[in-house]
GUSEDO-127343 format. One record per residue (C-alpha): residue number from 0; x, y, z. Coordinates in Angstrom, 1 decimal. Example, Ala and Ser with C-alpha at 12.3 -4.5 7.8 and 13.67 -1.06 7.14 Angstrom:
% residues 2
R   resi        X        Y        Z
R      0     12.3     -4.5      7.8
R      1     13.7     -1.1      7.1
% end
This chain:
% residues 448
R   resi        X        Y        Z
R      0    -77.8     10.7    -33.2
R      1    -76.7      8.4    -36.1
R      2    -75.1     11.2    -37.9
R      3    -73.3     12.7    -34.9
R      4    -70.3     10.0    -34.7
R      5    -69.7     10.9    -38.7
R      6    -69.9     14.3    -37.9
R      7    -67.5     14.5    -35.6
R      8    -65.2     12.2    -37.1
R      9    -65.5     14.7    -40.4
R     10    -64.2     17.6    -37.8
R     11    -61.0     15.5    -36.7
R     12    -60.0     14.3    -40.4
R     13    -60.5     17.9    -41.5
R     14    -58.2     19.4    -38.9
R     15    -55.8     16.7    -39.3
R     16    -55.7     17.5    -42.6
R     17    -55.7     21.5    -42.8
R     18    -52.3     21.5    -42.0
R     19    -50.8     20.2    -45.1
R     20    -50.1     22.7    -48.0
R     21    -52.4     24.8    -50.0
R     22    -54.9     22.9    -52.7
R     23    -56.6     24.2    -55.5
R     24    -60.2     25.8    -56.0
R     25    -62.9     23.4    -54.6
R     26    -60.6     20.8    -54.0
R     27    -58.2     19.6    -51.0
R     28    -58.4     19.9    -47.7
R     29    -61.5     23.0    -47.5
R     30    -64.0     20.9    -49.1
R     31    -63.2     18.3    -46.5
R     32    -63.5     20.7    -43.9
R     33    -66.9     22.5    -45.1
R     34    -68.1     18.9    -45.3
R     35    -67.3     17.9    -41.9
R     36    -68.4     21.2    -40.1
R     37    -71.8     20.7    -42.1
R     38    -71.9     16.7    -41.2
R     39    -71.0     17.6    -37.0
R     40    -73.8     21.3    -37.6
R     41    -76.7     18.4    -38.7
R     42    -75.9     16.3    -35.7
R     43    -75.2     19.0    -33.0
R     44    -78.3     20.9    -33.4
R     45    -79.9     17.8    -31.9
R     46    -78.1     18.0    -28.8
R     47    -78.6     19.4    -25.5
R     48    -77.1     23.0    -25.8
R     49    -77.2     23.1    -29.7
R     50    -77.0     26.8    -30.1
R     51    -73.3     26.7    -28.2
R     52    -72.5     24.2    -30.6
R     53    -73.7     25.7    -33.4
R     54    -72.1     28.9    -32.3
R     55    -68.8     26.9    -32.1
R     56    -69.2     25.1    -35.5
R     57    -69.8     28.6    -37.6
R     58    -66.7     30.5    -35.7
R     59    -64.3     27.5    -36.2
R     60    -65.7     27.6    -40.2
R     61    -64.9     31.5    -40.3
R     62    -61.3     30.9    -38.8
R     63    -61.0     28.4    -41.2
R     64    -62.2     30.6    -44.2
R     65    -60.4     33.4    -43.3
R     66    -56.9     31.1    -43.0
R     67    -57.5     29.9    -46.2
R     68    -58.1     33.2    -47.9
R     69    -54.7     34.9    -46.3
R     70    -52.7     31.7    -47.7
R     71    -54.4     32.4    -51.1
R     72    -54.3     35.7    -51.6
R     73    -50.5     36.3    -50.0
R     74    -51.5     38.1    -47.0
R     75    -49.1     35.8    -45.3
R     76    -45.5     36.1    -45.8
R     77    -42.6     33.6    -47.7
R     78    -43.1     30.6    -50.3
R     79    -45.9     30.6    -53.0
R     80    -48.1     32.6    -51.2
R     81    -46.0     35.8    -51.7
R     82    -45.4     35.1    -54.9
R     83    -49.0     34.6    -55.9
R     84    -49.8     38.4    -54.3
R     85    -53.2     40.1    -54.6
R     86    -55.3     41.3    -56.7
R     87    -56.0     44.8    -56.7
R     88    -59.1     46.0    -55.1
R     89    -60.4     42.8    -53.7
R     90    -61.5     42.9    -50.1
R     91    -61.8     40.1    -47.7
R     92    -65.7     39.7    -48.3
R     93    -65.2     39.3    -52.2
R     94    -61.9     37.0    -51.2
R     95    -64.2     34.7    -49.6
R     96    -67.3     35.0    -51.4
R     97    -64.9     33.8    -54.2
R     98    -63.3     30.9    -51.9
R     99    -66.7     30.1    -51.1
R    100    -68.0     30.0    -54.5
R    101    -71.0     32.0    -53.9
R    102    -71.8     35.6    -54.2
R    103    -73.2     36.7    -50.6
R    104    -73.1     34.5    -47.0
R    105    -74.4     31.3    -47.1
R    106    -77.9     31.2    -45.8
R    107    -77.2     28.3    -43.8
R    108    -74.1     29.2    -42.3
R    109    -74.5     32.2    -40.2
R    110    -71.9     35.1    -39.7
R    111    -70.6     33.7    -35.9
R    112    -69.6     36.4    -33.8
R    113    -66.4     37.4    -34.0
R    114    -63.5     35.8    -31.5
R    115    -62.3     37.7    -28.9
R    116    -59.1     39.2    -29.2
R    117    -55.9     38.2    -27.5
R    118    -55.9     41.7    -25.1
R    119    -59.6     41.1    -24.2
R    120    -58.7     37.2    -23.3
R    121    -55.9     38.5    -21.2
R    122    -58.1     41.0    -19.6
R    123    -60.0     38.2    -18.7
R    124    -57.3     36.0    -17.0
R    125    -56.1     38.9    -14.8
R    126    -60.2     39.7    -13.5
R    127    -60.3     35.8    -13.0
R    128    -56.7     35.1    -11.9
R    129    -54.9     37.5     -8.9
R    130    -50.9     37.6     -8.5
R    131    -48.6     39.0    -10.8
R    132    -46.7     35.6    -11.2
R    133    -49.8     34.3    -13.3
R    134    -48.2     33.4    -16.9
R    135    -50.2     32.1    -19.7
R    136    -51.1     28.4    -19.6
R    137    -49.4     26.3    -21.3
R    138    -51.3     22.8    -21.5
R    139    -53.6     20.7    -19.5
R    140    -52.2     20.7    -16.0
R    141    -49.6     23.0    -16.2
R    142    -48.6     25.7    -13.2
R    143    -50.2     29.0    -13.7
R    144    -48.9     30.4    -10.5
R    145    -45.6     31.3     -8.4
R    146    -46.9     29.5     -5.1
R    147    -46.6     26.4     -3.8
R    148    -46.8     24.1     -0.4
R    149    -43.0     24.8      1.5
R    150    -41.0     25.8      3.9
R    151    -39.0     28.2      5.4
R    152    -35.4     28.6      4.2
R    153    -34.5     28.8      7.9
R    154    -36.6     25.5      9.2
R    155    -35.1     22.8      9.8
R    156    -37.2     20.5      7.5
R    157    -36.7     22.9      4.0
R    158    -33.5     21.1      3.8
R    159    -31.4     24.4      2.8
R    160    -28.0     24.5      3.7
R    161    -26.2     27.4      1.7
R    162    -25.5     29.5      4.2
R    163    -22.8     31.3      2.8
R    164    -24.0     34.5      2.3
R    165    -24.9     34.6      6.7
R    166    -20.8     33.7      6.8
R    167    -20.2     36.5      5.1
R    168    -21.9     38.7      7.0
R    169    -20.4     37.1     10.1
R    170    -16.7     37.8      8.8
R    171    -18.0     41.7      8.0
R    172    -19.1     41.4     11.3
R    173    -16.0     40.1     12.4
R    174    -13.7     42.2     10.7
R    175    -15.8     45.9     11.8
R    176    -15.3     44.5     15.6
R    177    -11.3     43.8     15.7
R    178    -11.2     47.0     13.4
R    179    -12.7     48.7     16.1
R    180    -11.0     47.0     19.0
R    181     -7.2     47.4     17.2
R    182     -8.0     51.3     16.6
R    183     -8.5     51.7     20.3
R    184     -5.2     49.9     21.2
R    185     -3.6     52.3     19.3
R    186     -5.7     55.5     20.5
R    187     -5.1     53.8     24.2
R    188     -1.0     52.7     24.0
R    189      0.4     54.2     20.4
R    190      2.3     51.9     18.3
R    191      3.9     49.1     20.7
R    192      5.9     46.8     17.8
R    193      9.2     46.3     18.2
R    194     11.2     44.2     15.6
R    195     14.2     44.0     17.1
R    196     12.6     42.7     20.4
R    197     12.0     39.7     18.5
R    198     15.6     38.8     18.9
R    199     15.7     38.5     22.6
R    200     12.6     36.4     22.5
R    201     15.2     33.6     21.1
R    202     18.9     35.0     22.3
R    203     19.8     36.5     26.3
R    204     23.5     36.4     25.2
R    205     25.0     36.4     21.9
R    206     27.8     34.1     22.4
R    207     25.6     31.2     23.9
R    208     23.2     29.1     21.7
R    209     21.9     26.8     24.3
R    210     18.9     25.9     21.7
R    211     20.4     25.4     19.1
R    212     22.9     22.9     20.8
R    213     20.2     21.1     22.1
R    214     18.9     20.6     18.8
R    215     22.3     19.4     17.5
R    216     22.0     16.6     20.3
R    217     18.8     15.4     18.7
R    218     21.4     13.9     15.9
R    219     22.4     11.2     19.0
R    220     19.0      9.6     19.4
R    221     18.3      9.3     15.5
R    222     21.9      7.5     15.2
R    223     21.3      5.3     18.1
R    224     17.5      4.5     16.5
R    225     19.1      3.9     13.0
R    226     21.8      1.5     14.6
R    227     19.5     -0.7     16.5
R    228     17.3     -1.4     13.5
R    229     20.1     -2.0     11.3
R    230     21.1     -4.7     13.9
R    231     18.1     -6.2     14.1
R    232     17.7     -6.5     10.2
R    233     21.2     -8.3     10.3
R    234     19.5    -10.9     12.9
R    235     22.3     -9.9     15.3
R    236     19.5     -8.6     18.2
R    237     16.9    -10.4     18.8
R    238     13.3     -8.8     18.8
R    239     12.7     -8.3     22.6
R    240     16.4     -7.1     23.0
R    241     15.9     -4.5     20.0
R    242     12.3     -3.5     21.5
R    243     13.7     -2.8     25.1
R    244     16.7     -0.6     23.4
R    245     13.9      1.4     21.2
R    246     11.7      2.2     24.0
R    247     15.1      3.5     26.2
R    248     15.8      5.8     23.1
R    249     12.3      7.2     22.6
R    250     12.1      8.3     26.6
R    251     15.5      9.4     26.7
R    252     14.5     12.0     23.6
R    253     11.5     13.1     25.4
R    254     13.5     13.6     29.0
R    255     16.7     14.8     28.5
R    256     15.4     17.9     26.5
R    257     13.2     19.0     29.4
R    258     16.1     18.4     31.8
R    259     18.3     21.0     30.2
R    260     15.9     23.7     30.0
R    261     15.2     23.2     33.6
R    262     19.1     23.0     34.2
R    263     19.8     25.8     31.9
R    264     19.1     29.5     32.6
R    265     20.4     31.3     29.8
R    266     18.1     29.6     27.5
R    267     14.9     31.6     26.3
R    268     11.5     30.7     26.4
R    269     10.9     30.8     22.9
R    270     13.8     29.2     22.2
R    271     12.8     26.6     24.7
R    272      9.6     26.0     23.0
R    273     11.4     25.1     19.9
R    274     13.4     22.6     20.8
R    275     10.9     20.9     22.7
R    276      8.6     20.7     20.0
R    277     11.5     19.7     17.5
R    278     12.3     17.1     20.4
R    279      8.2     15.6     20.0
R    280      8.3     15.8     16.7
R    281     11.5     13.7     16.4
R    282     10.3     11.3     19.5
R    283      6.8     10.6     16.9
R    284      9.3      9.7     13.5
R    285     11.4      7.9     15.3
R    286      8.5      5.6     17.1
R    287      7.1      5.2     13.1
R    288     10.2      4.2     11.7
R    289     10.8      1.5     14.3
R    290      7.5      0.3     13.8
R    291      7.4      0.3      9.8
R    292     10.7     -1.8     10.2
R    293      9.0     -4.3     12.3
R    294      6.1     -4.7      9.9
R    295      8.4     -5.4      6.9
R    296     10.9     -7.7      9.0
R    297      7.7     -9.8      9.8
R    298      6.9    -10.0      6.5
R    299     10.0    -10.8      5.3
R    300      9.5    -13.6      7.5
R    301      6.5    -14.7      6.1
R    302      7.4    -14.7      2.7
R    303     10.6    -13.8      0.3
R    304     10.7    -10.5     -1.9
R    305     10.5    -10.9     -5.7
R    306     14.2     -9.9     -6.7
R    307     13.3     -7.9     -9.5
R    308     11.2     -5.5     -7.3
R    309     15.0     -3.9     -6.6
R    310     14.9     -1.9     -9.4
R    311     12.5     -1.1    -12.3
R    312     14.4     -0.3    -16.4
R    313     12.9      1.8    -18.7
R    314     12.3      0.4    -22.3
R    315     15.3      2.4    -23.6
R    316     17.3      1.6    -21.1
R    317     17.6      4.0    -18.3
R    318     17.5      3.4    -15.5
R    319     14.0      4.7    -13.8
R    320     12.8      5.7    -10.3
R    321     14.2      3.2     -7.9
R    322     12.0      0.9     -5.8
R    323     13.3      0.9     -1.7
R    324     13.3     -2.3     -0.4
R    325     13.3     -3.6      3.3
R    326     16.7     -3.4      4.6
R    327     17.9     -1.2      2.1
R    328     16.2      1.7      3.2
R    329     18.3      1.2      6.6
R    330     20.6      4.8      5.2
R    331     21.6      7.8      6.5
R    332     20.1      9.8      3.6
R    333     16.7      7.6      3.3
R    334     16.5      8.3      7.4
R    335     16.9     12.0      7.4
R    336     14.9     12.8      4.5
R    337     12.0     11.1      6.3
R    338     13.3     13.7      9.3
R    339     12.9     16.8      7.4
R    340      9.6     15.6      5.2
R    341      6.2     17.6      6.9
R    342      5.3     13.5      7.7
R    343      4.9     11.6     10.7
R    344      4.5      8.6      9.4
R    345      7.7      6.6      8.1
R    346      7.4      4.9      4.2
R    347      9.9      3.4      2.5
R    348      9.0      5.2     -0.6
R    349      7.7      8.4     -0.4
R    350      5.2     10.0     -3.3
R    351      7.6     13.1     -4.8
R    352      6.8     15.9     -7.0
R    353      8.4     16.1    -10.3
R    354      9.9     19.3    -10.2
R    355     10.5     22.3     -8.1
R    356      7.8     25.4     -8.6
R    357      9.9     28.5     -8.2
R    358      6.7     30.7     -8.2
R    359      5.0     28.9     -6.1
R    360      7.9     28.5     -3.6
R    361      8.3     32.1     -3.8
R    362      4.7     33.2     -2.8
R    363      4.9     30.8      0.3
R    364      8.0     32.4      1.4
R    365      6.7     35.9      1.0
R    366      3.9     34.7      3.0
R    367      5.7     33.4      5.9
R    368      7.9     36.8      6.3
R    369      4.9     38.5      6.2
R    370      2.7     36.8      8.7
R    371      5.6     36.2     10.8
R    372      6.0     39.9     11.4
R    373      2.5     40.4     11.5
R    374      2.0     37.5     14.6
R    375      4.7     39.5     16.1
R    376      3.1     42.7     15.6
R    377      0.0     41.6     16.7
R    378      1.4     39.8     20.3
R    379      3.5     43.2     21.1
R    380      0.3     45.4     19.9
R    381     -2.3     43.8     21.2
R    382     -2.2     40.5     23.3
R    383      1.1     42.2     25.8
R    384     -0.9     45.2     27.3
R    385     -3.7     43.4     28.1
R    386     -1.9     40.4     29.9
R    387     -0.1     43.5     31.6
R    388     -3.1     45.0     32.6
R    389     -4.4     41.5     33.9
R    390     -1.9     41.1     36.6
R    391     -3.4     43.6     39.0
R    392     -7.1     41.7     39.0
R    393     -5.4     38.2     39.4
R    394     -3.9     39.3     42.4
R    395     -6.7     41.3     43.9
R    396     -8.8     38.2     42.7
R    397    -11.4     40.2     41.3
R    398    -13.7     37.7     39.4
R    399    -15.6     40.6     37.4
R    400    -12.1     41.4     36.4
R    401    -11.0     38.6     35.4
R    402    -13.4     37.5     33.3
R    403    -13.4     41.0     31.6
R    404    -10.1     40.3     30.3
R    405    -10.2     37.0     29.2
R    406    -12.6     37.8     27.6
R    407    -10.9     40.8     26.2
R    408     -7.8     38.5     25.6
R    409    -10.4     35.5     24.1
R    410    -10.6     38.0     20.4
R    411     -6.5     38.6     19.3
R    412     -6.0     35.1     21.0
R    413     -8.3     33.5     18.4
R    414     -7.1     36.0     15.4
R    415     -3.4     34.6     16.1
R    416     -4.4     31.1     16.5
R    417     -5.8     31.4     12.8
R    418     -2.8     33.0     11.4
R    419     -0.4     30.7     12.7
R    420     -2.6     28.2     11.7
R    421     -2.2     29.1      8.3
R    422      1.6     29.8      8.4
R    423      3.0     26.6     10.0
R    424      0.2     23.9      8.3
R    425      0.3     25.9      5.0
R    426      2.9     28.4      4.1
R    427      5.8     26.1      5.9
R    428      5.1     23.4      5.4
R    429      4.4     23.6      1.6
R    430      7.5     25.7      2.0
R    431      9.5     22.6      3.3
R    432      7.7     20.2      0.5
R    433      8.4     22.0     -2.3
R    434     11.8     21.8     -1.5
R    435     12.6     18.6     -0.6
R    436      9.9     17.6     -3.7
R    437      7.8     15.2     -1.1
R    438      4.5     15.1     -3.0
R    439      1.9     14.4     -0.6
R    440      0.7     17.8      0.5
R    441     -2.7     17.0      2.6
R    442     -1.1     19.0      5.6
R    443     -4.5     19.4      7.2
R    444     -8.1     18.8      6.0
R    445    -11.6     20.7      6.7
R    446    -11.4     21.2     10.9
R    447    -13.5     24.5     10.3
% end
């Protein structure tokens, strides 16, 4: 067993070494090889199993031989072996005869049977290996196959969440059903849009604008607001007097509108609906202005301004974007641009856009012509008969009914909800931004 460390050892250094280029006749790397395989054949053959082993050692020799001979001869292809070519009518037995230095095999070393090819080894691996993910192995360890220990895409413990392709199949879905549903309003009650109807909605008689004069009272309130804080930034009010005159304002906006359109009968419902909601919206700016007024008197209380934060100077010059300061922001024009901005909550300095995008403005105005007309369309088409058709089970107060058509009402009512959705939050208001260059455009986030 002495021998068989050395033997080995002879293997290792000889295939550590084959690797490096070709050597001359009887010289290099071969000779270390030969003298290895010969060292590790002597200690083998007293092992357990020796004729494996020996089997091993004399098919490992022959690879080795016939290596050698192809880089020799230029059976391979490139360098110095193409250039060295080979001689005419020598065969692979006289090739390595001649490597060998000897004239027939070497009695010692017998002809090992020959390695099995690459088709027969795969032929192998499929009998032994089912599936037809099964690749060739790569290393120690590696995956041979396509399965593994998991879960269902659709359990709750796989962790998947790409549903995306399911919400497309729900707005196919979606879009087949009200396909279906608006091609039998129109088999059932023919083509029911009216534009010019849409004029009534806001105007019973041409020469009264009881809206629109209602809106033009709003301008009272904003004064009044603008007035008292101006007042109180002088020090001429005192806080509680100022606070009691504020809250007075605020429920005057929110109650005199609704008194004039219970007053009023020529006004419109639509045009009702407007100036309420212009009324709230005014009621909300007005209680954020008088509150960002208080927050900067009360720190102007606390602690003086720096003077230079008046104004910032460019280095040539010019004057640059100028810095609002509490009480100067107390202006008519600083006011009512925080009226018209799509805010509700009051700044001294707003963030604004550098320029004006034509294009851009233009595709948001196309939008909101046409998903005004098509809201319209789809109220006179679709949402009017069936409210019309309602009335009869309401006052029979037939449950069944009922239900029936609020449900039938629950699908156009949703459909609208969206578009206006995306008219008023997006198209006008980006519409109204763009215009007035107010630069903070996060008019709604993710609510879907």
């Amino acid at each position: 067993m002495a021998d068989a460390p050395q033997g080995l050892l002879g293997v290792v250094v000889a295939a550590s070494y084959w690797p490096i280029g070709a050597a001359a006749e009887g010289a290099g790397p071969l000779p270390r090889l030969q003298r290895g395989l010969r060292g590790a054949r002597g200690a083998i053959l007293r092992w357990p199993g020796r004729a494996e082993a020996q089997q091993w050692a004399n098919a490992e020799l022959l690879r080795q031989r016939r290596r050698r001979e192809r880089r020799r001869w230029g059976q391979g292809s490139g360098g110095e072996r193409g250039e060295r070519g080979r001689a005419p009518g020598l065969g692979r037995e006289t090739a390595e005869r001649s490597l060998m230095g000897t004239s027939g095999p070497s009695s010692s070393f017998p002809s090992p049977p020959a390695a099995p090819s690459r088709t027969r080894r795969y032929r192998f691996l499929l009998r032994h290996r089912a599936g037809p993910c099964w690749g060739r192995v790569r290393g120690k360890g590696a995956r041979t196959g396509c399965h593994r220990v998991q879960e269902s895409l659709l359990s709750s413990s796989s962790g998947y969440s790409n549903y995306r392709g399911i919400l497309n199949w729900c707005v196919v879905m979606l879009i087949l059903s009200n396909a279906r549903l608006f091609l039998e309003n129109l088999i059932k009650y023919g083509i029911l849009v009216d534009p010019i109807q849409v004029i009534s909605l806001f105007l019973k008689d041409p020469y009264s604008w009881p809206s629109l004069c209602l809106l033009l009272v709003a301008n009272v309130f904003v004064l009044v607001a603008l007035a008292v804080e101006r007042r109180l930034a002088e020090g001429s009010l005192s806080e509680g007097l100022g606070t009691a005159l504020h809250a007075l304002n605020l429920l005057a906006i929110l109650c005199f509108p609704a008194g004039i359109v219970l007053i009023v009968t020529s006004i419109t419902p639509v045009g009702a609906v407007f100036a309420l909601g212009s009324y709230t919206i005014t009621f909300l700016k007005l209680f954020s202005f008088r509150d960002v007024n208080k927050w900067y008197r009360e720190r102007r209380g606390a602690q003086k301004a720096p003077p230079e934060a008046a104004g910032a100077k460019k280095a040539n010059g010019d004057v640059g974007l100028k810095v609002v300061t509490y009480p100067d922001n107390l202006t008519y024009s600083n006011l009512y641009y925080f009226l018209f901005a799509p805010t509700l909550c009051y700044e001294l300095n707003f963030p604004r856009s550098p320029r004006v995008r034509k294009r851009f403005l233009l595709r948001r105005l196309l939008e909101m012509l046409f998903l005004m007309q098509l809201l319209v369309g789809l109220i006179q088409q679709w949402m009017v008969p069936t409210i019309q058709n309602s009335m009869k089970p309401f006052r029979d107060m037939d449950y069944s009914r009922i239900i029936e058509r609020l449900l039938k009402l629950a699908v156009p009512n949703h459909l609208i909800w969206l578009i206006f959705f995306y008219w008023f939050f997006h198209s006008c208001l980006n519409v109204v931004a763009e215009v007035m260059q107010f630069g903070d455009r996060e008019f709604y986030r993710d609510w879907w």
